[in-house]
C-alpha positions, -999 to 999 in steps of 0.1 A, spaced: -475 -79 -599 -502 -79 -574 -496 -105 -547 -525 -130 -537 -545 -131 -508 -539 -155 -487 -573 -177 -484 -578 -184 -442 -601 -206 -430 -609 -210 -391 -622 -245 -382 -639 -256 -350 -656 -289 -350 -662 -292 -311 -688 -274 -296 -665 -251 -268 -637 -226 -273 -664 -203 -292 -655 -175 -271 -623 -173 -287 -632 -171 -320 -643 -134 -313 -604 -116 -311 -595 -142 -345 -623 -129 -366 -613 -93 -355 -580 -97 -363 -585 -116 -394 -610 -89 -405 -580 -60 -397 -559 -79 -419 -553 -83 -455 -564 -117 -462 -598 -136 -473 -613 -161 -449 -642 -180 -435 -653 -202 -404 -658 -239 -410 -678 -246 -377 -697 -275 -363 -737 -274 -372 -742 -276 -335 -730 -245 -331 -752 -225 -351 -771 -206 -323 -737 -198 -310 -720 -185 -342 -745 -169 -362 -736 -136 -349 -708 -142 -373 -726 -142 -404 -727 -108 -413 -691 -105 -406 -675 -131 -426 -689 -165 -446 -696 -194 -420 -698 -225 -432 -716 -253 -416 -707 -286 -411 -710 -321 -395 -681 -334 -374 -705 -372 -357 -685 -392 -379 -651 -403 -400 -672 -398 -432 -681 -365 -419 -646 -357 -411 -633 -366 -445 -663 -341 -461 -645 -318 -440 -609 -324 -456 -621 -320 -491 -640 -290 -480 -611 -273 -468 -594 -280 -505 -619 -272 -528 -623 -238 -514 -585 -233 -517 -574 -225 -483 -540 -218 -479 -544 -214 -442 -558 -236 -417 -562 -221 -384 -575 -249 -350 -597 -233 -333 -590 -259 -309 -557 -275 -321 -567 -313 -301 -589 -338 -293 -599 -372 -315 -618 -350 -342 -588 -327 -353 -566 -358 -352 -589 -379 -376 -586 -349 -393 -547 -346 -394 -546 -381 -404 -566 -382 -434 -539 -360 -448 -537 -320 -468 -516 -308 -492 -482 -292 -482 -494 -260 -497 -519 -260 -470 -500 -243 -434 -520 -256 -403 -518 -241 -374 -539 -237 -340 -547 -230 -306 -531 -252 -277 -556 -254 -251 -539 -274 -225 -498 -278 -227 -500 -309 -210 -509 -330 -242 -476 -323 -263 -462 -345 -235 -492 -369 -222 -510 -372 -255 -499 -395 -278 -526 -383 -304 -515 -345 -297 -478 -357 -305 -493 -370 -341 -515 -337 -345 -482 -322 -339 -462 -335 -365 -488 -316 -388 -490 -284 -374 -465 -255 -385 -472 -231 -353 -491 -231 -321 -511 -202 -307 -512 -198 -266 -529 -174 -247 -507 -161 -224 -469 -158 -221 -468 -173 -191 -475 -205 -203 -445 -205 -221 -420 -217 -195 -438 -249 -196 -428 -260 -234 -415 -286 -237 -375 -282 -249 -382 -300 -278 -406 -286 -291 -406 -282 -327 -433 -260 -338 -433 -224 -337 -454 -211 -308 -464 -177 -304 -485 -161 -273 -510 -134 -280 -537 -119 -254 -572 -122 -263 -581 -81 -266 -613 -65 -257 -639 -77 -278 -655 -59 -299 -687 -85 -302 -694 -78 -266 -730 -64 -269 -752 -59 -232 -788 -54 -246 -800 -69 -209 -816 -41 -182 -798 -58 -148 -786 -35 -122 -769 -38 -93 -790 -27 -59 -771 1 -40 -751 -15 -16 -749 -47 -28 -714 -65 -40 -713 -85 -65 -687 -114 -71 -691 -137 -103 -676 -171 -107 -684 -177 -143 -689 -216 -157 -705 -244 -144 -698 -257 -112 -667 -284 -116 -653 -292 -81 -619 -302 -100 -613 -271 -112 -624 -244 -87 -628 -239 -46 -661 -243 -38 -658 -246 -3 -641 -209 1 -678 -194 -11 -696 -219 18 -671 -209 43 -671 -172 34 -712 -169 34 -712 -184 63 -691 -157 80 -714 -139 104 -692 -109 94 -701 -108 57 -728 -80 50 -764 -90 32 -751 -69 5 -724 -94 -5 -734 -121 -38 -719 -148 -53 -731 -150 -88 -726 -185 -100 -728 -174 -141 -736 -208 -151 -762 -232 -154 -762 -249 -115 -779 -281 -128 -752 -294 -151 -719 -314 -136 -719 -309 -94 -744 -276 -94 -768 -295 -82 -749 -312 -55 -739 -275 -44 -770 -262 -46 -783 -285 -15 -756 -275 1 -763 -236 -2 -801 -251 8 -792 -270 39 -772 -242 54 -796 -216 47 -772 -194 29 -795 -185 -5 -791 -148 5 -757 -149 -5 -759 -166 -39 -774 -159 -75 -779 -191 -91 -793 -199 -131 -810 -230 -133 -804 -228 -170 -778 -217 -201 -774 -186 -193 -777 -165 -226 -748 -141 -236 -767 -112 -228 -778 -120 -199 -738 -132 -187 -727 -98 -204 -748 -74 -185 -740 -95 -147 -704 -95 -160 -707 -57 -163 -723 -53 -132 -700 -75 -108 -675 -59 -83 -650 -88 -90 -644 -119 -105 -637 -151 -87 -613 -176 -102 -618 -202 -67 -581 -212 -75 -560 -222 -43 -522 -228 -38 -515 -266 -38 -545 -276 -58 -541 -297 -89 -561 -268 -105 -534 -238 -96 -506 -261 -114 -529 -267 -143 -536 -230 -145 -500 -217 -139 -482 -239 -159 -506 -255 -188 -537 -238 -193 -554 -205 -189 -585 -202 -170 -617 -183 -188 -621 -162 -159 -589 -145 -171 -593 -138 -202 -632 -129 -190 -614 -100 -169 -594 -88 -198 -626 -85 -216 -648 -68 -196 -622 -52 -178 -626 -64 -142 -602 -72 -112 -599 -108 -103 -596 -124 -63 -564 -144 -64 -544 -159 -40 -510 -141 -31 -495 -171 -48 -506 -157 -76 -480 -130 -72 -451 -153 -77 -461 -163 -111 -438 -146 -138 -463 -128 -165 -491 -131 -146 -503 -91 -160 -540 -97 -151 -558 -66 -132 -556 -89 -95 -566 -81 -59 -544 -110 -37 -550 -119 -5 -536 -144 20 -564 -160 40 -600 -158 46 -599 -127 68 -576 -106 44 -599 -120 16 -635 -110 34 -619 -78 38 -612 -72 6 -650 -83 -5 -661 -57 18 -640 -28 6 -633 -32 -32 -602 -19 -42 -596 -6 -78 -563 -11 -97 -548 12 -123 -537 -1 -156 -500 -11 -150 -476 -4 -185 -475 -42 -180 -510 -45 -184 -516 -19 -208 -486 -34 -234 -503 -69 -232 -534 -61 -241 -524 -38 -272 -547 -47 -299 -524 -38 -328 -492 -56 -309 -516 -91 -302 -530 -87 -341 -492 -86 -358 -480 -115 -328 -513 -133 -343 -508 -130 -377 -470 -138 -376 -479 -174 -379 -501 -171 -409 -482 -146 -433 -448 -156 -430 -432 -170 -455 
């Protein structure tokens, strides 16, 4: 007798973590099962790219009552699977809460490992949830030793939805380094991009391509800054979303990316220990080396293509004369797309 397909559906209510719905649908789509996306109406714009891939289904998240039309979404379509696109936050746990049948197996991605011991919400999401998803091994070391769910690291692969249909090209000469994202002072090292474009020994050439739209959170407030100094030459700024077309075909284009992360800053514990920055996963995807810090270096797992350096003077150096990597077997096994697919779908077709 013929088994049944398992029925899968993938549910974001928030508005972020879209980018990583890209490798799931892949996967899914390489794999024998039915499924659909369950996605905020807010997204639309963002996910309709989708729609000649799989079913995406639309929904509102404002409310409790919208929530609960969720839930009894989710079981009149008979899904057997439920898979977080972002496994937190006070949606999915209003969601949790209200309660599925044990038939249904939830699992999800873990954004940030510091909620399964900060978060008392996360701890009650938790006790639903059959397996966790992270996205890198590294992370691992940081689980707590309790931990009850099964928790399994995959790599985000190449993607297959990257399209560049965007004529940008880089001027002979010129370097380019992105720092994708809005500007967010918590998170990233502004200060390195002031004190390295105002470096007398930095040539014209050399741009910092903030990928992001500079007047959301602290843009603005480093945009003066770039202003006062005098040092526009430097920077390429977007006073606006920047569509993915446009942010594919710079991201193509750019010599490195720039993660800003310093030793000793809340942000390199966060992204060492609990959480993995997009600018990883961005060079993974469109194959590009990353400026780190030698710290870096110390971090077991930490397979990204990386240039390190260990001041400002190694680091301007480094700018100048870009170095390319080869693919290290490390490097080349973690980003198998047949090895990530079967680590992916360990969660959802076991028994």
């Amino acid at each position: 007798m013929e088994q049944k397909r398992k029925k899968v559906a993938i549910v974001e209510l928030y508005t972020w973590h879209i980018e990583r719905l890209y490798d799931q649908i892949k996967f899914l789509s390489d794999s024998d099962v039915d499924f659909c996306l369950i996605t905020n109406e807010r997204n639309r714009e963002k996910t309709k790219q989708f729609e000649s891939v799989i079913r995406v289904i639309y929904v509102k998240a404002e409310n409790i009552k919208d929530i609960f039309s969720v839930k009894h979404l989710i079981i009149n379509q008979n899904i057997d699977v439920l898979i977080l696109n972002t496994a937190s936050g006070s949606k999915i746990l209003q969601l949790m809460l209200l309660g599925f049948p044990k038939r249904i197996r939830i699992v999800g991605i873990l954004h940030n490992l510091r909620k399964l011991t900060d978060s008392l919400g996360q701890k009650i999401i938790g006790r639903k949830i059959y397996g966790y998803y992270l996205l890198a091994d590294y992370l691992k070391t940081s689980l707590p030793k309790n931990i009850k769910q099964k928790v399994i690291a995959y790599a985000p692969s190449l993607s297959n939805y990257v399209s560049i249909n965007y004529n940008i090209k880089k001027p002979i000469g010129d370097k380019w380094l992105v720092i994708p994202g809005t500007v967010e002072y918590k998170r990233r090292d502004y200060e390195m991009l002031i004190r390295l474009a105002s470096n007398n020994q930095l040539s014209q050439g050399v741009k910092f391509i903030l990928l992001g739209n500079i007047n959301r959170g602290e843009g603005p407030l480093f945009a003066d800054k770039i202003h006062q100094l005098g040092l526009e030459q430097h920077f390429i700024l977007f006073e606006s979303f920047v569509p993915d077309n446009v942010f594919n075909a710079y991201m193509s284009e750019c010599d490195y990316l720039f993660p800003l992360i310093e030793q000793g800053s809340t942000a390199f514990e966060d992204y060492t220990k609990y959480k993995v920055s997009g600018t990883f996963l961005l060079s993974d995807i469109f194959d590009k080396e990353m400026l780190c810090c030698d710290a870096f270096k110390k971090i077991d797992g930490f397979n990204y293509k990386a240039v390190y350096y260990n001041d400002d003077n190694d680091l301007l150096q480094k700018i100048e004369t870009p170095i390319k990597k080869n693919c290290s077997d490390n490097l080349s096994k973690r980003l198998n797309y047949e090895l990530n697919r079967k680590k992916y779908m360990s969660l959802i077709c076991t028994k």
